[in-house]
C-alpha positions in Angstrom: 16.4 -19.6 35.0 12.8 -20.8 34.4 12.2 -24.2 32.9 13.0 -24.9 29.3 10.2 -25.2 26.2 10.2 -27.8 23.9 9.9 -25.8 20.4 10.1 -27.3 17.4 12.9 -26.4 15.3 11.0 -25.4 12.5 9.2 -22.7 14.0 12.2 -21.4 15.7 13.8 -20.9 12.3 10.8 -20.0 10.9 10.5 -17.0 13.4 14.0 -16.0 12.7 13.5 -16.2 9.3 10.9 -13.3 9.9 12.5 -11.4 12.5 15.1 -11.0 10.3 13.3 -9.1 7.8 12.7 -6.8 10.9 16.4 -6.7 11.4 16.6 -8.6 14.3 19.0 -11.5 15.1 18.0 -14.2 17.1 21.8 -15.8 17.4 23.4 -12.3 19.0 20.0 -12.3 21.1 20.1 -15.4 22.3 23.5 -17.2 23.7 22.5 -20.8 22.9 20.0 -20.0 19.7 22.3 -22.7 17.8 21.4 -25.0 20.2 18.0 -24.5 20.4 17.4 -25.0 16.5 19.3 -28.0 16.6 16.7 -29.3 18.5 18.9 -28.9 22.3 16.9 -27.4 24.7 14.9 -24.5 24.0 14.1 -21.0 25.3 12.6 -20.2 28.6 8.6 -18.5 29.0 9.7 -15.1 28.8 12.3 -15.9 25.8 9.9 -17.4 23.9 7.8 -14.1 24.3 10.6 -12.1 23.0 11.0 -14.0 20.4 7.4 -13.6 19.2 7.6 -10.4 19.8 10.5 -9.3 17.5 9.3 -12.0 14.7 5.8 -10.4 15.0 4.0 -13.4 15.3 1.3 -14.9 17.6 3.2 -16.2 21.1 0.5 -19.5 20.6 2.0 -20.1 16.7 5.3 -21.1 18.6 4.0 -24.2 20.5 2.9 -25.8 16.5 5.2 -28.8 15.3 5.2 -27.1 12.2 5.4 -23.1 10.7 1.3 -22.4 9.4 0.7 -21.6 6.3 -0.3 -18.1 5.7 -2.2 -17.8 2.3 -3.3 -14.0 0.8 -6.6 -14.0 0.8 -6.1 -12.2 -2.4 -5.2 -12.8 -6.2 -1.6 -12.3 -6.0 -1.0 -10.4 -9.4 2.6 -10.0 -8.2 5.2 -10.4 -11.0 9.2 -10.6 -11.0 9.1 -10.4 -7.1 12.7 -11.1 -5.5 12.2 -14.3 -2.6 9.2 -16.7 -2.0 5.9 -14.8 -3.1 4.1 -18.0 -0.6 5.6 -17.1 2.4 4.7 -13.4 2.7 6.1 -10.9 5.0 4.7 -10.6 8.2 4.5 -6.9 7.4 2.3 -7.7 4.1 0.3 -10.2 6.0 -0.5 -8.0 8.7 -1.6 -4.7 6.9 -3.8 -7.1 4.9 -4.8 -8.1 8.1 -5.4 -4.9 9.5 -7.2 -3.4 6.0 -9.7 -6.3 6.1 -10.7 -5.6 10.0 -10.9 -1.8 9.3 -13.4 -2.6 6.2 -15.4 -5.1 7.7 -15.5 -3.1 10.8 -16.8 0.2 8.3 -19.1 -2.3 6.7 -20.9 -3.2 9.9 -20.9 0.9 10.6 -22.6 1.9 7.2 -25.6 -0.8 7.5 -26.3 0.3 11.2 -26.0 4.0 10.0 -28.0 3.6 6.6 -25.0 5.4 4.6 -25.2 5.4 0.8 -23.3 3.2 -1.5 -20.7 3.8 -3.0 -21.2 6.2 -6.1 -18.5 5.4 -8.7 -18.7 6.0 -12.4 -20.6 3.1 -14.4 -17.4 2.1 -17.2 -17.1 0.0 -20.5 -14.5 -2.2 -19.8 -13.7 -3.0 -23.4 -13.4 1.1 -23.6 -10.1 1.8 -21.5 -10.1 5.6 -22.3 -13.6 6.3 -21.9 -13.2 4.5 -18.3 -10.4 6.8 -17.7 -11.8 9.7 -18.6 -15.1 9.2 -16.4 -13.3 8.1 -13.5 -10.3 11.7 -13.4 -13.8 13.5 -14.3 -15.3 11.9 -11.2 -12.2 12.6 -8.8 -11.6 15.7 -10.2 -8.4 14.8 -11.6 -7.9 15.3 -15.0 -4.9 17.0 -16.6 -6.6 20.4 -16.0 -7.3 19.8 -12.1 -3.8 18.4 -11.2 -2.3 22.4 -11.3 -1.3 22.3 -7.7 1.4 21.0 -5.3 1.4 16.8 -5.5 0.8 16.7 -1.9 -2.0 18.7 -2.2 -2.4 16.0 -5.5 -2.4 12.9 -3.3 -5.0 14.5 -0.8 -7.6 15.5 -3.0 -7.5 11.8 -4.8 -7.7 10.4 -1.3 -10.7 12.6 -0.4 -12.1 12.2 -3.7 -12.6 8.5 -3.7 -13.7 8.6 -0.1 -16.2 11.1 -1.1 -17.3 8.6 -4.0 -18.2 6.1 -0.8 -14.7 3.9 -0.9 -11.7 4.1 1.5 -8.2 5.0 1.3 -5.4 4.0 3.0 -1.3 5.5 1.8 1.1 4.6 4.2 5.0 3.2 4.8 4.6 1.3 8.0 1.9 -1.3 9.7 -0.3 0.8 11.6 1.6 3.8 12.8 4.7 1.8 13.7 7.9 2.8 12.2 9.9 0.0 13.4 7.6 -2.4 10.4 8.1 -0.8 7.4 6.5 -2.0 4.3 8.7 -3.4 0.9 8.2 -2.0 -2.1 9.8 -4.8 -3.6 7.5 -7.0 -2.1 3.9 -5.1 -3.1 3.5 -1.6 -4.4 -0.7 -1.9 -3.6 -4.0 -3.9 -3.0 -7.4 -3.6 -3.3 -10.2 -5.2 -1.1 -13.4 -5.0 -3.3 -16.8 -4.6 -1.7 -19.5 -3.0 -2.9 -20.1 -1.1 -0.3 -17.1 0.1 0.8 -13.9 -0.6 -1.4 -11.3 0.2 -0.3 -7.4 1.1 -2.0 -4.4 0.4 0.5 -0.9 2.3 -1.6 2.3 1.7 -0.1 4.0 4.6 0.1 7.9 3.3 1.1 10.2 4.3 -0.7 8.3 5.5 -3.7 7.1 9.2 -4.9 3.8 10.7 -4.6 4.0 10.7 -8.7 4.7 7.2 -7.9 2.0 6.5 -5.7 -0.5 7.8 -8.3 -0.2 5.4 -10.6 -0.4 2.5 -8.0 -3.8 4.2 -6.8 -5.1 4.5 -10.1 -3.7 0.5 -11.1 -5.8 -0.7 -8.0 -8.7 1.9 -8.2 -8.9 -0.2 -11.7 -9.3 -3.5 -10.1 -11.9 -1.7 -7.6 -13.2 -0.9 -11.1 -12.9 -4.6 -12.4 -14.8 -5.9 -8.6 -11.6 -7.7 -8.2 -9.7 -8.0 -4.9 -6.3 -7.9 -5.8 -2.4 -7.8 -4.4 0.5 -6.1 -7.1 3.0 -4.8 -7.7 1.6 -2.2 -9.9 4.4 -2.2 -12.4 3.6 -1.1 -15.9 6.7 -2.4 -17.2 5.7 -6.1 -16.4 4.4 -8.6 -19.2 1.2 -8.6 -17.7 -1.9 -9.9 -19.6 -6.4 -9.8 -18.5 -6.6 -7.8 -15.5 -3.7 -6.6 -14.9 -2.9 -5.5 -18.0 -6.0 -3.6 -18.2 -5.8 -2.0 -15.0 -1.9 -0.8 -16.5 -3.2 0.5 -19.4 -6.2 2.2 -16.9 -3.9 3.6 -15.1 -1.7 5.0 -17.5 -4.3 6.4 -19.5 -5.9 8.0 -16.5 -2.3 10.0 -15.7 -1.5 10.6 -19.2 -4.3 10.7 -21.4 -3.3 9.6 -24.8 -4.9 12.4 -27.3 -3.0 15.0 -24.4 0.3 13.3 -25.4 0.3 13.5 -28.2 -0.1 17.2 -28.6 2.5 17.9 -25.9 5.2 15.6 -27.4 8.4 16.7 -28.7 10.3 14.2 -31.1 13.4 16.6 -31.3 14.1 16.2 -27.5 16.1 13.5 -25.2 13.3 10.7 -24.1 14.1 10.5 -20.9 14.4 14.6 -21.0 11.0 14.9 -22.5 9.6 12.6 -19.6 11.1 14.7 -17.0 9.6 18.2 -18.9 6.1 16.7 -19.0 6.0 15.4 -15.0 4.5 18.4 -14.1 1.6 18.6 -16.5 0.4 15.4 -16.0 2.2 15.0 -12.2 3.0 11.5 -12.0 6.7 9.1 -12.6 8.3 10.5 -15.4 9.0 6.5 -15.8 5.4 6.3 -16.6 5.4 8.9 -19.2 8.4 7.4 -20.7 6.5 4.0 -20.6 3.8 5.5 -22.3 6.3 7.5 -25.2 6.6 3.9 -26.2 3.6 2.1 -26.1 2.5 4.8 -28.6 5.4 4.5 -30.7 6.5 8.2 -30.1 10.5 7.3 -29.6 12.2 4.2 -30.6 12.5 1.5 -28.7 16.2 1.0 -29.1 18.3 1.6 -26.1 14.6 1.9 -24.0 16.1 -0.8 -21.2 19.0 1.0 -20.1 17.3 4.6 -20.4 14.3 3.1 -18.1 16.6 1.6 -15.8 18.7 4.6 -15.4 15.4 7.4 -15.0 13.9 4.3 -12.3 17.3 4.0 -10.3 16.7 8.0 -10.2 13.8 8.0 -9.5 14.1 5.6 -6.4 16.8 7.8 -5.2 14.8 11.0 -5.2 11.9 8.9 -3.5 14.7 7.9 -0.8 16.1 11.4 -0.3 12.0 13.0 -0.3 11.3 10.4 3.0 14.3 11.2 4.8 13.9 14.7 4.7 10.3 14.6 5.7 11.7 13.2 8.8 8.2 11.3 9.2 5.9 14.6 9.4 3.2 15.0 11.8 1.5 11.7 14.1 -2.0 13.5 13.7 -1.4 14.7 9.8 -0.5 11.4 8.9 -3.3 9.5 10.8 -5.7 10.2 8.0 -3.2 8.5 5.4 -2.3 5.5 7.9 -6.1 5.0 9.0 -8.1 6.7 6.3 -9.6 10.2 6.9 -13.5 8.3 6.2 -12.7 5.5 8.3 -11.8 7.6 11.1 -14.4 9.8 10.9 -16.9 7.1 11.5 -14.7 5.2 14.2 -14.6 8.3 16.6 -18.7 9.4 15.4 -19.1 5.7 16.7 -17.2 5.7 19.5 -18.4 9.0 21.0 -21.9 7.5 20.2 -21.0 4.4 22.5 -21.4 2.0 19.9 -17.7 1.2 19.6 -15.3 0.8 22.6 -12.4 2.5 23.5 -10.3 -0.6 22.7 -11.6 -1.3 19.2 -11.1 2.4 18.3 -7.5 2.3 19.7 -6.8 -1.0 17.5 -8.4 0.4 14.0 -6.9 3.6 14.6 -3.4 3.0 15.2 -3.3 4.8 18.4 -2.5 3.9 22.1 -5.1 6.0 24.5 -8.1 8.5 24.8 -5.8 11.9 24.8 -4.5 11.0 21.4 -7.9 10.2 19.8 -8.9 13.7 21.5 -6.0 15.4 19.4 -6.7 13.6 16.3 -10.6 14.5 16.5 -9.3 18.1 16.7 -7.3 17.9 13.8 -10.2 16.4 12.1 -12.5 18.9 12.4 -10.3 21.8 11.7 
C-alpha cells in the first residue's frame, strides 16, 4: 500500500457530504473511512483521487485545512429551499461554472467576429403587460403562435431568443453527463446578464416542458431587468422587487390576462378549468390556476390543498415524461445541453483554427473529433 495522506478531517467530510448527493458512500468505499475522519490515518495517492473524483471536486481542494467557501456569483433569489442555500451543490456550482466559461468564451468570439448585439424589445418596467406583450410578439410566442406540439414549443423559444442575439441552455445534467443530474429543488433557472450575449440556463429535471416555460420566461425577465440572477422560479413564493416582477412577467407572458378572462368558465372545477386551458396557452396548468386567483376568478378557499394536489400531479407526469424519453438522442440534445448558437460559433471557430480542439471538447460537452463531426452534421441538416 502506498504511503498515507494527512487530510484534514474537515475536508474529508466535506467531500462526503457532496459525494453523497451523487449517491456515493465513502464508508462502504473505503474500509477504514471512520478512521480517517477521526483524524487516524488517511487515504493513500490514488484513494484520495477517487475520492475527488466521486465528490466532484478539485484533487488540490483536498490538501486545504479547511472546506473553501464557494459563493454564487449570483443574487440568489432562491426561496423555501430544503438544506443550506450557502453550501451549494457541486452540480449547481459547476453548471454555473460551466454557463459562465461558455459566455465569456461567446463574448470573446462575437467581438473578434464583429456580430451584432443583441436585439431585444425596449420595455416599461412599471408596464408588466405591455413588456409581455412586446417580448411573445418578439419570440413569436403569443397565444396565437403556440398551436403546435410543446416540444416543437420549447424549440422555437430557444431559437427565438438566440435569434434575438442571447443564448440558451435547457438541460437535466452538468454537461452531457447523466451520472450529475441537476435538483429541481435546489434551482429551477438562472440568468447571466450581458449585454452582449445574455444568456438563460432552465433546468429541465424533473419538470415539464409547460413547466420549463415559465422558468424561461421568469429568467428571460431578469435578462429583461439586466439582472444576473439564481431561482427557483416559483410563482407561488412571497416574493417582492425583482422577483416578483419577473413572476408576474412571466405569467402574464403564458397567460395573458385580457385572454383569460374571455376563456374562463366560473361554472367549472378550478383545477378542471386549469387543466382544459393548458393547451391554449401550453404551459403548467399550476400556473393558470395561480393566475385564476391572482385575478379573483375562483375563490381562494380550499386553493392550498387543490395547488398541492394539481403540483404533486404534475411532478408525477414530469417523472413519468423523462423516463419514457429514455434520454433521447446524444446529438438532438447537444443543442439544449450546449446551446444551438453557442455551438454554431464553437465549431465555425474551431474549423477556422481559432479555437482548439480541447476548448471545443470542454464547452461542448463532448469527448473527441468524430463526435463533433456528427454533431456539425446534425447541425446543418
Amino acid at each position: 500500500m502506498g504511503s498515507q495522506l494527512a487530510l484534514a478531517p474537515s475536508i474529508l467530510r466535506w467531500a462526503e457530504a457532496r459525494a453523497q448527493r451523487s449517491d456515493h458512500s465513502f464508508t462502504s468505499d473505503f474500509a477504514n473511512w471512520a478512521e480517517w475522519v477521526d483524524g487516524r490515518g488517511g487515504p493513500t495517492f490514488r484513494q484520495a483521487e477517487k475520492i475527488a473524483k466521486q465528490a466532484h471536486v478539485p484533487f488540490g481542494t483536498l490538501f486545504l485545512t479547511e472546506p473553501p467557501d464557494f459563493e454564487i456569483p449570483l443574487t440568489d433569489f432562491r426561496l423555501g429551499l430544503v438544506g443550506d442555500r450557502h453550501d451549494p451543490s457541486s452540480e449547481l456550482r459547476d453548471v454555473i461554472q460551466l454557463s459562465i466559461t461558455r459566455q465569456t468564451w461567446f463574448l470573446d468570439y462575437a467581438a473578434r467576429e464583429g456580430l451584432a448585439r443583441p436585439q431585444l424589445p425596449p420595455v416599461d418596467l412599471n408596464d408588466i403587460v405591455d413588456a409581455a406583450r412586446r417580448t411573445t410578439e418578439a419570440l413569436e410566442f403569443t397565444v396565437g403562435d403556440r398551436r403546435r406540439t410543446r416540444a416543437e414549443l420549447r424549440r422555437r423559444l430557444r431559437q427565438s431568443f438566440e435569434s434575438l442575439g442571447g443564448l440558451v441552455v435547457m438541460t437535466s445534467m452538468v454537461g452531457n453527463d447523466s451520472h450529475r443530474p441537476l435538483d429541481r429543488d435546489e434551482f429551477r433557472g438562472f440568468a447571466l446578464y450581458e449585454s452582449s450575449a445574455p444568456m438563460i440556463f432552465v433546468n429541465s429535471h424533473d419538470d415539464t416542458l409547460a413547466g420549463q416555460f415559465f422558468t424561461f420566461f421568469h429568467e428571460l425577465g431578469h435578462i429583461l431587468r439586466a439582472e444576473n440572477a439564481l431561482d427557483n422560479a416559483d410563482l407561488r413564493s412571497h416574493a417582492d422587487g425583482a422577483e416578483a416582477w419577473c413572476n408576474s412577467f412571466a405569467a402574464e407572458s403564458l397567460v395573458p390576462e385580457h385572454d383569460l378572462r374571455t376563456q374562463f368558465r366560473s361554472e367549472r372545477d378550478p383545477s378542471a378549468e386549469s387543466k382544459r386551458l393548458q393547451d391554449r396557452y401550453q404551459c403548467s396548468p399550476l400556473v393558470i390556476l395561480l393566475r385564476m386567483r391572482e385575478l379573483r376568478l375562483i375563490d381562494r378557499d380550499d386553493f392550498d390543498e387543490i395547488y398541492s394536489a394539481l403540483d404533486q400531479e404534475m411532478r408525477e407526469v414530469a417523472r413519468r415524461q423523462q423516463d419514457e424519453s429514455h434520454g433521447g438522442d446524444f446529438y438532438s440534445n447537444l443543442p439544449y445541453r450546449a446551446g444551438e448558437r453557442l455551438s454554431h460559433a464553437v465549431i465555425a471557430d474551431l474549423r477556422s483554427g481559432s479555437t482548439s480542439f480541447t476548448d471545443a471538447f470542454r464547452l461542448l460537452g463532448v469527448s473527441n473529433a468524430q463526435q463533433i463531426d456528427k454533431y456539425e452534421q446534425k447541425l446543418t441538416r
